[in-house]
C-alpha positions as CSV (number, residue, x, y, z in Angstrom):
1,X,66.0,52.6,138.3
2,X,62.6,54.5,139.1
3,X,59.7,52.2,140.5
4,X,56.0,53.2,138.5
5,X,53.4,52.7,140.2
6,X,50.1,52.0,138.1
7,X,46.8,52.2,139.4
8,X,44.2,49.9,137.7
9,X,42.9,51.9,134.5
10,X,39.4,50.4,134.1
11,X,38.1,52.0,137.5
12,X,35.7,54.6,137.2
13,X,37.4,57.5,139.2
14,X,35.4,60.7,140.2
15,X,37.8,63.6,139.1
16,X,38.7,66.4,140.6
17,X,41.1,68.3,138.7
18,X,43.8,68.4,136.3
19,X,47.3,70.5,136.7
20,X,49.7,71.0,133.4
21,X,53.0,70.7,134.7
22,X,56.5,69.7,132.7
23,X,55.8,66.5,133.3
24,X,52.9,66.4,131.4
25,X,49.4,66.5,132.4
26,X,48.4,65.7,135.7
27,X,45.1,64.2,136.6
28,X,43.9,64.0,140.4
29,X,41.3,61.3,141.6
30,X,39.7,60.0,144.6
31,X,41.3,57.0,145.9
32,X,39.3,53.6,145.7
33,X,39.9,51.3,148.1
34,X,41.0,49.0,145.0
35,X,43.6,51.0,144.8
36,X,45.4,50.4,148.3
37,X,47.5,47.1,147.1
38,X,49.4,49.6,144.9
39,X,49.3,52.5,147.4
40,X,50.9,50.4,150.1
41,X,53.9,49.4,147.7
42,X,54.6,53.2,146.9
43,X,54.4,53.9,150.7
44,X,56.9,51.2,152.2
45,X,59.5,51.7,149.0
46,X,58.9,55.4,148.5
47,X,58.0,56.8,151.9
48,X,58.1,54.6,154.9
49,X,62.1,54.1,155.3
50,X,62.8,58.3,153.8
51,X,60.0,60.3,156.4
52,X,63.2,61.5,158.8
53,X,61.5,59.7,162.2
54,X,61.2,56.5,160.3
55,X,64.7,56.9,159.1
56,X,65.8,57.7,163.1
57,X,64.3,54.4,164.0
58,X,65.6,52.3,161.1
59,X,62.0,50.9,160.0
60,X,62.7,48.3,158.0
61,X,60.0,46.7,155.0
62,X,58.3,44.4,157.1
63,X,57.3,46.7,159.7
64,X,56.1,49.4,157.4
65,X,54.1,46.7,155.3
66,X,52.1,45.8,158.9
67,X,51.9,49.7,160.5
68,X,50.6,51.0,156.7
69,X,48.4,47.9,156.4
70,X,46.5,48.3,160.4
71,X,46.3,52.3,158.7
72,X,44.4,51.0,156.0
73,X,42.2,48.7,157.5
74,X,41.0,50.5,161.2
75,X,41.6,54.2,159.8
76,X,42.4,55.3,156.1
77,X,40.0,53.2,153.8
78,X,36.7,54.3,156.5
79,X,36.6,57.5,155.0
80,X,36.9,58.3,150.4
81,X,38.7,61.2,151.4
82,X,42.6,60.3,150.1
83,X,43.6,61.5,146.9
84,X,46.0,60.5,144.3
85,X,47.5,62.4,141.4
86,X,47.9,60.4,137.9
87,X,50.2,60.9,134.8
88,X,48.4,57.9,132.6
89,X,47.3,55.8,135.2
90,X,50.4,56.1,137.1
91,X,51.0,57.1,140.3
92,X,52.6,60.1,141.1
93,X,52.0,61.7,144.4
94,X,49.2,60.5,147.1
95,X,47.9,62.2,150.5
96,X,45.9,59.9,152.6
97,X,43.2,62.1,154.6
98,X,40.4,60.5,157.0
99,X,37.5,61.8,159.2
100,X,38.0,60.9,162.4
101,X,34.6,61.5,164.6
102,X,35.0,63.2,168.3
103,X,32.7,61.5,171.0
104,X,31.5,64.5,172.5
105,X,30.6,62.7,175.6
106,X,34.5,62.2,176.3
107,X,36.6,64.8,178.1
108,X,39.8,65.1,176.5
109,X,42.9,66.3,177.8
110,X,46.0,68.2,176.2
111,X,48.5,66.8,174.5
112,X,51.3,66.4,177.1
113,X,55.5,65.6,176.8
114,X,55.9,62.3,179.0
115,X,58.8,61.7,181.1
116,X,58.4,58.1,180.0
117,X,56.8,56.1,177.1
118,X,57.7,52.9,177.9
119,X,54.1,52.1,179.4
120,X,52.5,53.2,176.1
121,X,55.4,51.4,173.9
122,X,54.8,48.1,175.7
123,X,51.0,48.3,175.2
124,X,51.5,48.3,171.9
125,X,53.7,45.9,170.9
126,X,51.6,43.4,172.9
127,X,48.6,44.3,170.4
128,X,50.6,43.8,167.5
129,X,53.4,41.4,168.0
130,X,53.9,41.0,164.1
131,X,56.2,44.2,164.6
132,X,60.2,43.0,164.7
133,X,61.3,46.1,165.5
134,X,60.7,49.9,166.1
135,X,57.5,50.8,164.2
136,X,55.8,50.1,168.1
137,X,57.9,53.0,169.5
138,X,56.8,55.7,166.5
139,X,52.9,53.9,166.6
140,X,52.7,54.8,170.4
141,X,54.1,58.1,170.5
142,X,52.0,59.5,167.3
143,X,48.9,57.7,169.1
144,X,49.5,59.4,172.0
145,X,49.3,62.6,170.2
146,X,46.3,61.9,168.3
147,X,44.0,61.2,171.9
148,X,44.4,64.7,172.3
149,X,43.8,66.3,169.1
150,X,40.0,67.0,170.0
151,X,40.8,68.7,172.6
152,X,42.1,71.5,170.4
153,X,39.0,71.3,168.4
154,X,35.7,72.4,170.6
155,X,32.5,72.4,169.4
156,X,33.1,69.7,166.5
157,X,31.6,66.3,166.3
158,X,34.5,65.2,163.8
159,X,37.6,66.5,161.7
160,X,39.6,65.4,158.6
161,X,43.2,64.4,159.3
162,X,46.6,64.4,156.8
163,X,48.1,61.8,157.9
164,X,50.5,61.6,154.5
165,X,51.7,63.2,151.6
166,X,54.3,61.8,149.3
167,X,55.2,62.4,145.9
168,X,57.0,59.9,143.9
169,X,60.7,61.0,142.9
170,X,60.0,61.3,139.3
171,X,57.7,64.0,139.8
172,X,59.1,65.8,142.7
173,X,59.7,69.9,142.4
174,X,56.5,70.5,140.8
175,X,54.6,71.9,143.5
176,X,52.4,68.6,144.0
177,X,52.9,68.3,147.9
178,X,51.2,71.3,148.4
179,X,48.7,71.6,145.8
180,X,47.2,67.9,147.5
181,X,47.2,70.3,150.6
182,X,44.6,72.6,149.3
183,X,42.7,69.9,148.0
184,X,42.3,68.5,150.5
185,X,41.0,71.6,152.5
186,X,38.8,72.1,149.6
187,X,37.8,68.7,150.2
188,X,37.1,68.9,154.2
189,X,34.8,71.8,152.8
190,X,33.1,70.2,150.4
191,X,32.1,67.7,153.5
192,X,31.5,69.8,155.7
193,X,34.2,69.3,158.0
194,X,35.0,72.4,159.5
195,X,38.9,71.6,161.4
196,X,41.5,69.9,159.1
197,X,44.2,68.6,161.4
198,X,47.6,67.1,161.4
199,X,50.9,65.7,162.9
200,X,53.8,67.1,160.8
201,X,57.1,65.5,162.3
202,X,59.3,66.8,159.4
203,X,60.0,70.3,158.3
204,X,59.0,70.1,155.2
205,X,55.2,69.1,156.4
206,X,55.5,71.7,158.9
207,X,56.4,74.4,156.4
208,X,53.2,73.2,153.9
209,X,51.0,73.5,156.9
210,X,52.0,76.7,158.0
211,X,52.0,78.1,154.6
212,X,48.2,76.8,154.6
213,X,47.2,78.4,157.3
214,X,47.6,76.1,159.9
215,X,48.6,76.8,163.8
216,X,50.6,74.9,165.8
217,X,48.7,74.2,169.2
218,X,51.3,71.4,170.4
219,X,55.2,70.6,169.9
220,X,56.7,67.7,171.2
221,X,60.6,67.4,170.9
222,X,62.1,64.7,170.2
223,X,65.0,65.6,172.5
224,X,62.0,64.6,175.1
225,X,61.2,61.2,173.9
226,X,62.4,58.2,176.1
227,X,61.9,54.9,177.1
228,X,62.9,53.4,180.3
229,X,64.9,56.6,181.2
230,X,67.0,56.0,177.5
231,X,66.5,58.4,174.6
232,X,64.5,57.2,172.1
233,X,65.8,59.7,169.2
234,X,68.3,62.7,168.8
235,X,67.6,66.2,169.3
236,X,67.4,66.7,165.8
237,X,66.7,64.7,162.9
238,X,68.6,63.9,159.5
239,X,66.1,67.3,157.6
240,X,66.6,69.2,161.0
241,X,63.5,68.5,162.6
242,X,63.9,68.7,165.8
243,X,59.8,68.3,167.5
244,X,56.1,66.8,166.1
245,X,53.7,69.6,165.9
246,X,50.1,68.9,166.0
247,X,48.8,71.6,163.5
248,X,45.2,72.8,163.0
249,X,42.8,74.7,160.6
250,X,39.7,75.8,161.6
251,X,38.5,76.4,158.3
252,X,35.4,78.9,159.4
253,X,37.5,80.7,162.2
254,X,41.1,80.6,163.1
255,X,40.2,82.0,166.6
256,X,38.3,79.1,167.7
257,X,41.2,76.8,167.8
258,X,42.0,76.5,171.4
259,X,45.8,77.7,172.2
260,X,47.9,75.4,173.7
């Protein structure tokens, strides 16, 4: 049985386009922070346990319920910049995007593979020991990533981030994952947000961003990963992805992203 998701009709939505597809008409919105409740139900039952790392570690609901809720409050819902797309008010495919600001007063250093994460894994479980089981291990490791994401950015004060895209089964195969792509970079223009950045730890993200322009300044493989001298996951995961790739757009000039 498919789950439908339905997004309270009687909010005023600012519009940004519309795409006919076999499914019927699509419709594509800014997301309101009223809408989150139902967001968060699509991401645990639709998402959360079917992205491949997730799958490696065996998230179960109650983790992803607290990880996607700390997104929503200290990162996702401090920027209007997520999108959903609607068929009649419900749901069909989402990508959460958020400016993240750059102190330019901080040196940052490159993103680095660690012979050890056990510090950083610890750390965080004692900030959020409401976590029963692995979500810690995938929180730390994507966090350590993202400290050095402005270092592959210079001369910016800020940048929007993909942190997800999903698209709900019914209306998978009609081109939906990447058309929120380019929204969204049409989006971080429209804001004048010049570098559009994001972790893609499965192939098919990687493939979108590519596509889109995107360069990979940073690979981590997952081969690498380990905790207390054990391997956190296998060298490859169940679509075949075997590393996380920070991936950036300058969206002004490709050259000024600084190689890794």
């Amino acid at each position: 049985m498919l789950l439908k998701y339905t997004l309270d009709p009687t909010l005023k939505r600012t519009k940004l386009g519309e795409k006919d597809t076999k499914a019927g008409l699509l419709e594509t919105f800014i997301l309101r922070n009223e809408d989150w409740p139902i967001v968060l139900q699509f991401l645990v039952n639709e998402f959360g346990t079917q992205e491949p790392i997730n799958h490696a570690f065996s998230l179960n609901p109650t983790d992803l319920i607290a990880g996607f809720q700390d997104q929503i409050i200290n990162k996702w819902s401090s920027s209007e910049a997520s999108i959903v797309v609607l068929r009649d008010n419900q749901l069909a495919a989402v990508i959460i995007n958020w400016i993240v600001n750059i102190d330019q007063q901080k040196e940052y250093q490159p993103a680095v593979i660690r012979q050890d994460y056990s510090e950083i894994i610890k750390a965080l479980r004692l900030e959020v020991d409401d976590y029963t089981t692995n979500f810690p291990i995938v929180g730390a490791v994507i966090d350590d990533l993202e400290q050095a994401v402005p270092y592959y950015i210079p001369d910016s004060d800020k940048f929007m981030r993909i942190d997800i895209v999903n698209v709900v089964k019914e209306f998978q195969g009609l081109g939906l994952a990447r058309y929120l792509w380019s929204l969204a970079l049409k989006m971080a223009k429209d804001l004048e947000v010049s570098y559009v950045e994001s972790i893609c730890t499965a192939v098919a993200t990687q493939k979108i961003a590519r596509s889109a322009g995107f360069t990979p300044v940073f690979a981590l493989p997952y081969g690498e990963l380990k905790e207390n001298g054990n391997n956190l996951l296998p060298r490859t995961l169940v679509d075949g992805s075997d590393s996380a790739h920070i991936m950036v757009k300058n969206l002004n000039q490709s050259e000024n992203i600084r190689p890794s």
